[in-house]
N, C-alpha and C positions, 0 to 999 in steps of 0.2 A: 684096639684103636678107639671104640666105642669108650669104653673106661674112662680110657684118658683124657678124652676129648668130655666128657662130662664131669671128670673130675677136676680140671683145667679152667674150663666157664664155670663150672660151679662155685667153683675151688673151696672142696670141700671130699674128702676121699669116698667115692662111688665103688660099695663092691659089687661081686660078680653081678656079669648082670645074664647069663645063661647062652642063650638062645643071637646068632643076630637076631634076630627079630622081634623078640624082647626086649634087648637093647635099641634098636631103632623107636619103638614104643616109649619106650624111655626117654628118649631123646628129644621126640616130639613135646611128648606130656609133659617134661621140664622146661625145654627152652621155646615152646610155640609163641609165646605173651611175651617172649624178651628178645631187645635188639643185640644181633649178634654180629659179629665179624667173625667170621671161619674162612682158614687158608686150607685149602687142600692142595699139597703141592707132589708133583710128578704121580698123578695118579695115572694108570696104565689098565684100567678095570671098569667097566661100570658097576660091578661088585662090591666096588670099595666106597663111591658116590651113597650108592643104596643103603649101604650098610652102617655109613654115618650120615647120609641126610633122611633116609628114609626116603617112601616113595612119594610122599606128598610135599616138598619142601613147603609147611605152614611156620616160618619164622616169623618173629615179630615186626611190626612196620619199621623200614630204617635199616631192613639187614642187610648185611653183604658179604655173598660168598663168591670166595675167589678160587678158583681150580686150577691148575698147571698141569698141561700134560703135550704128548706131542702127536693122542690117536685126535684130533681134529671130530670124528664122529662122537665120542664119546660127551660133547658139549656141542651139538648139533642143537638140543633143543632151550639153549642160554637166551639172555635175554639180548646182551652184549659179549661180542667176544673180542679181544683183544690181538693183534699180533704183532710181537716186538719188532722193531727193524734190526735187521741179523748186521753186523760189523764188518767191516773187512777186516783182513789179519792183523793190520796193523793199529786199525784202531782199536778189535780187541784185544789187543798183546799190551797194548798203551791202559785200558783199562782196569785188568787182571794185573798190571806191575803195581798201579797207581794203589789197589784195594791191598795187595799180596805185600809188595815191598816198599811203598809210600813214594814209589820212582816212577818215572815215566817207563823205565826199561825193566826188565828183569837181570839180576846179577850175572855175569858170565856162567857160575855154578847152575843156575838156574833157568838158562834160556833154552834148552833144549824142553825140559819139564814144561816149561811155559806153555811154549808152542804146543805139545801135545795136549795139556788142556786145552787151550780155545779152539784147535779142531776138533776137541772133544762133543763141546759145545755147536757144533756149526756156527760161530756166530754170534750167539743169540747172548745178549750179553746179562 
């Protein structure tokens, strides 16, 4: 992940970089002077925070990282946290047709499937 993610910003092919913690080093020392946007999405670890932000987050002025996850403690010490308002069925089924099938509904072949995503989801659109 570390790779990628500096390979990506950089954009510029980063090889091995060893160690986490080497690569976190890395990461710092490259991107600390630059304004970044990084999405870290459905993280489930703070293993994984660490291991791509390192322990100091010293990004550059103007950055902003965004996390998705659903352990709430793991972004206990954020600046801002965010929480979507969850849908009811129907307006998530309305939403998931409108992205899926450019319909307000899901096709008959397709509305069983439907449904079981957006319980998939609780909601959360």
């Amino acid at each position: 992940m570390q790779e990628v993610l500096l390979s990506r910003i950089l954009k510029e092919k980063v090889r091995s970089l060893g160690t986490l913690d080497r690569g976190s080093k890395m990461i710092m020392k490259r991107l600390r002077r630059k304004k970044n946007f990084i999405v870290l999405d459905d993280v489930d670890k703070l293993s994984q925070i660490k291991a791509l932000l390192g322990k100091q987050h010293s990004f550059g002025g103007g950055s902003r990282i965004i996390i998705t996850t659903r352990d709430m403690q793991l972004i206990s010490g954020a600046d801002v946290v965010y929480k979507p308002k969850k849908l009811n069925e129907p307006e998530a089924l309305e939403l998931f047709s409108q992205y899926a099938f450019k319909t307000n509904q899901p096709t008959r072949d397709y509305d069983r499937l439907s449904r079981l995503a957006i319980q998939h989801v609780h909601g959360v659109p």
